[in-house]
N, C-alpha and C positions, 0 to 999 in steps of 0.2 A: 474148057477154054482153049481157043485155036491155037498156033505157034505166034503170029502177029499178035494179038492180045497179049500173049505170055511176054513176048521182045518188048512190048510197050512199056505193059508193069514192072519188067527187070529197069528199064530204063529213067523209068520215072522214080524209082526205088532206088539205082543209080545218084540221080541227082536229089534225093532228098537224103541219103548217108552223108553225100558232099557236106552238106547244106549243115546238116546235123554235125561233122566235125570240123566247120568252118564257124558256124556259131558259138562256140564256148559256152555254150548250154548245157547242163546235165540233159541226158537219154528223157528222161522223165519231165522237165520244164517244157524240151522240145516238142516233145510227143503232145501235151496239154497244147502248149500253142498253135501248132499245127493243125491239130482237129487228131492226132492218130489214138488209137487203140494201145492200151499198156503194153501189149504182145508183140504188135506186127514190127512198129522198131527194131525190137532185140530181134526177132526174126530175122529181118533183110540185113541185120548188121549181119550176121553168122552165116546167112545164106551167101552174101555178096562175099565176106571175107573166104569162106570156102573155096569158090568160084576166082577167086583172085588167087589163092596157095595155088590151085590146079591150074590156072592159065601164065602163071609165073614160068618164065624163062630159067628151063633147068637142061643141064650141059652135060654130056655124060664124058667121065673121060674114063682113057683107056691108061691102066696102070701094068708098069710089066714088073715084075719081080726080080728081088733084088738078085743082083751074080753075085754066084758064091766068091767070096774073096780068096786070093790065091794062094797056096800054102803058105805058112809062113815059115821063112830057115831061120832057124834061129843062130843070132851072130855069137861071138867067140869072145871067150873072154881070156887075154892077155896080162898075167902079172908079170912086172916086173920089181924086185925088191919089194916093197911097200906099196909099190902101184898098181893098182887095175885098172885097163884100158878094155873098155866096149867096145869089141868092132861091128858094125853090123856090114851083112851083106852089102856089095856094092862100094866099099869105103877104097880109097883112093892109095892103093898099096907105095906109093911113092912118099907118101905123107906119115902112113905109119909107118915103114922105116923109119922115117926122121926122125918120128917121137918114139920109138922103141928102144933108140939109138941116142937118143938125147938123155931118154931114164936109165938107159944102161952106164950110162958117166957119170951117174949120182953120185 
């Protein structure tokens, strides 16, 4: 069979899957009404549905890996009397004074 011939029969096999999932037909009602063969149906479904996964719009993307996150310093722990205070890195040394100095007047 030439390449035309082949383009024709995809075609017309094309619009009879249409035809066949636009009718609300079972596979086997359609295929009797039609004139088709028990076979060639399930065939062009599987062949077209093939042919559809491989011509489907697929995207590649590009992934970078994660950074290592940065050490971590671990913060300090402050009792005072009965109290523990978490400080962690970065904490606002004006602020704990205050509350250092607030638990120290218990």
């Amino acid at each position: 069979m030439r390449t035309i011939e082949r383009a024709a029969l995809r075609e017309e096999w094309v619009g009879r899957v249409a035809d066949v999932r636009a009718s609300g037909q079972s596979q086997r009602q359609w295929a009797r009404d039609h004139g088709v063969t028990p076979w060639q149906l399930p065939y062009w479904l599987k062949r077209l549905s093939a042919a559809d996964a491989d011509a489907s719009d697929t995207a590649w993307v590009t992934l970078a890996p994660a950074r290592p996150s940065a050490p971590t310093i671990p913060g300090l722990t402050i009792r005072v009397g009965a109290a523990e205070i978490q400080v962690a890195p970065g904490c606002d040394p004006q602020l704990l004074q205050v509350v250092v100095r607030s638990l120290a007047s218990c």
